[in-house]
VMD Tcl script that draws the C-alpha trace (Angstrom):
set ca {
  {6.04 -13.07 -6.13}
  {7.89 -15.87 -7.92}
  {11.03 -16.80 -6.71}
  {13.24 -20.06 -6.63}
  {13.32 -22.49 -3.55}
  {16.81 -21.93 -2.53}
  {16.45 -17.74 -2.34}
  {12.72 -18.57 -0.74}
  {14.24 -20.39 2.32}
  {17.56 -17.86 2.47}
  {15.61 -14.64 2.64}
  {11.97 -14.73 3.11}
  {9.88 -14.68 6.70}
  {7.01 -17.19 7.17}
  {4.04 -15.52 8.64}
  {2.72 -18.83 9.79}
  {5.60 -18.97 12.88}
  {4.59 -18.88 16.23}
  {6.53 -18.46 19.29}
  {5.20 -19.94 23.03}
  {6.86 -18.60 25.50}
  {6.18 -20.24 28.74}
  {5.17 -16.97 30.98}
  {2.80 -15.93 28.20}
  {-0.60 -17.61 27.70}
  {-0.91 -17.15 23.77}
  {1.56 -17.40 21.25}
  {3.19 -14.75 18.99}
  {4.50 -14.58 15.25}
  {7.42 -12.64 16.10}
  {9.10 -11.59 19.63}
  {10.97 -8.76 20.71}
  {13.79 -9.54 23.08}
  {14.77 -6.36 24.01}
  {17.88 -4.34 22.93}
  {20.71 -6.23 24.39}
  {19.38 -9.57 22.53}
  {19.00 -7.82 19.65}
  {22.64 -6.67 19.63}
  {24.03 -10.13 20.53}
  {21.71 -11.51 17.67}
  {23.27 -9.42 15.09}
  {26.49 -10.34 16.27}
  {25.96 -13.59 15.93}
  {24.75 -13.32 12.52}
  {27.30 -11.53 11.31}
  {30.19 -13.92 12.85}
  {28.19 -17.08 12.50}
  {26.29 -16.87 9.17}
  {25.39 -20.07 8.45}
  {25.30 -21.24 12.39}
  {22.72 -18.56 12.40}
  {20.83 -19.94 9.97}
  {20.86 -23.66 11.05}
  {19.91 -22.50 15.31}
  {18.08 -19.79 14.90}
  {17.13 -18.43 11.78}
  {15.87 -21.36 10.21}
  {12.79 -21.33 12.64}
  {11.57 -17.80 11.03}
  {11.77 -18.70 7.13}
  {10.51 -20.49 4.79}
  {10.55 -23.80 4.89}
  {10.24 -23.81 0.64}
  {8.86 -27.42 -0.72}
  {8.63 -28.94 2.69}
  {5.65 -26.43 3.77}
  {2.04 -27.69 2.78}
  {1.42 -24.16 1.17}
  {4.02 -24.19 -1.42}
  {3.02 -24.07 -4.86}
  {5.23 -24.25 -8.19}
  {4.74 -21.90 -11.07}
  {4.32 -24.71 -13.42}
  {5.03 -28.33 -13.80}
  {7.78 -28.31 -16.52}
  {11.08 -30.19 -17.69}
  {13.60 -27.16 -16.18}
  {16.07 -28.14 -13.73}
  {15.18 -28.32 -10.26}
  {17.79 -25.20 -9.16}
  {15.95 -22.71 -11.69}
  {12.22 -23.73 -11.00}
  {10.16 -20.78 -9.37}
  {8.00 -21.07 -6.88}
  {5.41 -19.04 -4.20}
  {3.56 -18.93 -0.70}
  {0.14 -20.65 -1.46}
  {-1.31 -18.41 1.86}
  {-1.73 -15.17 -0.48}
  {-3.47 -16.66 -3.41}
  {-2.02 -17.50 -6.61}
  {0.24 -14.58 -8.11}
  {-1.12 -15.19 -11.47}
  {-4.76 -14.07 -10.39}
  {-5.82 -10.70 -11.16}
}
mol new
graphics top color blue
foreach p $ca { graphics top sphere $p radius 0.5 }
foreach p [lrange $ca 0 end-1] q [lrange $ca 1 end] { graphics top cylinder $p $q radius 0.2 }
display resetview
């Protein structure tokens, strides 16, 4: 799927995270804190957008140009905010 940088690191998950938590001897690519966590999560979301975002969120997405497995649809002369891109890890989109 093609889409631009800035909508990349907004709204899509990386499924390269992983998560150590210290009483756990391997590490995970998501959690599940339990129903009161979740509930104080969304909360804080919806109060605290963009605090979200910068403590917590920003962890979970994708990290657009800066990760090693981002590739651009084509090297070309458009401006920087219109330029598509995708995750490398899934192959090329183009490939059929």
């Amino acid at each position: 799927m093609l889409v631009t940088e800035e909508d990349a690191v907004m709204k899509k998950w990386c499924p390269m995270i992983r998560l150590r938590w210290e009483e756990r001897t391997f590490a995970f690519n998501r959690s599940n804190p339990g129903p009161k966590a979740r509930v104080k999560n969304m909360l804080y979301r919806m109060f605290f957008p963009r605090l979200h975002h910068e403590m917590r969120g920003h962890f979970f997405r994708c990290q657009g140009a800066g990760c090693m497995m981002w590739r651009w649809e084509a090297k070309d002369a458009r401006p920087p905010e219109t330029r598509k891109g995708y995750c490398g890890l899934a192959g090329s989109p183009f490939a059929q």
